[in-house]
C-alpha positions, 0 to 999 in steps of 0.5 A, a space after each residue: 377216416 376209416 382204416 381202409 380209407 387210410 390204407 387207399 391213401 397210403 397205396 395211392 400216395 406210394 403209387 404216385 411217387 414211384 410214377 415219378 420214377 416210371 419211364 426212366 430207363 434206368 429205374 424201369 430197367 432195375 425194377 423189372 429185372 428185380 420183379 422178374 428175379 423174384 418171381 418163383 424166389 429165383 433170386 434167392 435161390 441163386 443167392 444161396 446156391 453161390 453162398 453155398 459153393 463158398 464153404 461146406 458149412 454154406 453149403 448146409 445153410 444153403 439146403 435149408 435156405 432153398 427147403 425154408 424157401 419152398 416152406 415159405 411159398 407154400 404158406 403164402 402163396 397157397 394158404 394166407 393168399 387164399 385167405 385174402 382175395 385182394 384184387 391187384 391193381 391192375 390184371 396185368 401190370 403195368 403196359 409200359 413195364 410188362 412182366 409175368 402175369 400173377 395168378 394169385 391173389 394181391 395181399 400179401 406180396 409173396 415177393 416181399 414175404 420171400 425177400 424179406 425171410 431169405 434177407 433174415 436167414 441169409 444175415 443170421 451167419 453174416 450179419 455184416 451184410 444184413 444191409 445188403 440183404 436188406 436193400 435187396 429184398 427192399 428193392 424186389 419187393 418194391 419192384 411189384 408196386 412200381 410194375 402196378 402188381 401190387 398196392 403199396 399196402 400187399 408190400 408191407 404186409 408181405 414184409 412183416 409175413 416173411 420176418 415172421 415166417 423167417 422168426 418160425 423158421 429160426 426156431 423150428 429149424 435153427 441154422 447149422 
């Protein structure tokens, strides 16, 4: 079985288990919030701005979380998307779920490369709510695949491109 052919299993199989979960009120509701809070990192810029209220050095952290945000959008959204011009699957998401049309292309998902490089900057000065972090950008980046925005396989791949993304950033420009 070729490579492609396991990633087209694996996006299939994803897809049919959240379809178990498409429908209900309670889970459509959570995953179109989620998917609508990502879009432009809205999220997780309201997340650092309350971070930073709490303490001047937040504050700091908060600046550099909102730049890095900007940095990382810039990356995905206008250079590695631009590499790959996946097609999503579907144009419009799913008609049962209705949420902003994307306009770039499917791989990588740019809110799971987002949610998973703010969830690492956010738990560099609170590790203790790392799992938090975590289960959130788990949650909005998951929230494109049950929407029908993405496969199943952009979600992953974002998700290691934020980690990365986020490992450069530490470096470049290491939290104050």
């Amino acid at each position: 079985m070729t490579s492609a052919a396991s990633v087209a299993r694996f996006d299939a199989a994803f897809d049919a288990a959240l379809e178990q979960l498409r429908g209900h009120p309670v889970s459509d509701r959570i995953f179109r919030t989620a998917s609508a809070l990502g879009d432009w990192s809205v999220i997780w810029e309201l997340v650092g701005a309350a971070w930073g209220l709490t303490s001047d050095r937040r504050t700091d952290r908060a600046l550099r979380l909102a730049v890095l945000l900007g940095v990382e959008s810039l990356v995905v959204n206008q250079g590695i998307k631009r590499l790959f011009k996946r097609a999503r699957p579907t144009l419009a998401g799913d008609p049962r779920l209705p949420v902003r049309r994307p306009s770039t292309s499917s791989f990588p998902s740019g809110h799971a490369s987002s949610g998973f490089f703010a969830a690492t900057l956010l738990s560099e000065g609170d590790p203790e709510l790392a799992p938090l972090w975590f289960a959130l950008a788990t949650v909005v980046a998951t929230s494109r695949a049950y929407v029908r925005v993405h496969h199943a396989s952009d979600i992953v791949a974002g998700a290691a491109v934020g980690l990365a993304l986020a490992a450069v950033a530490r470096r470049v420009w290491p939290q104050p």
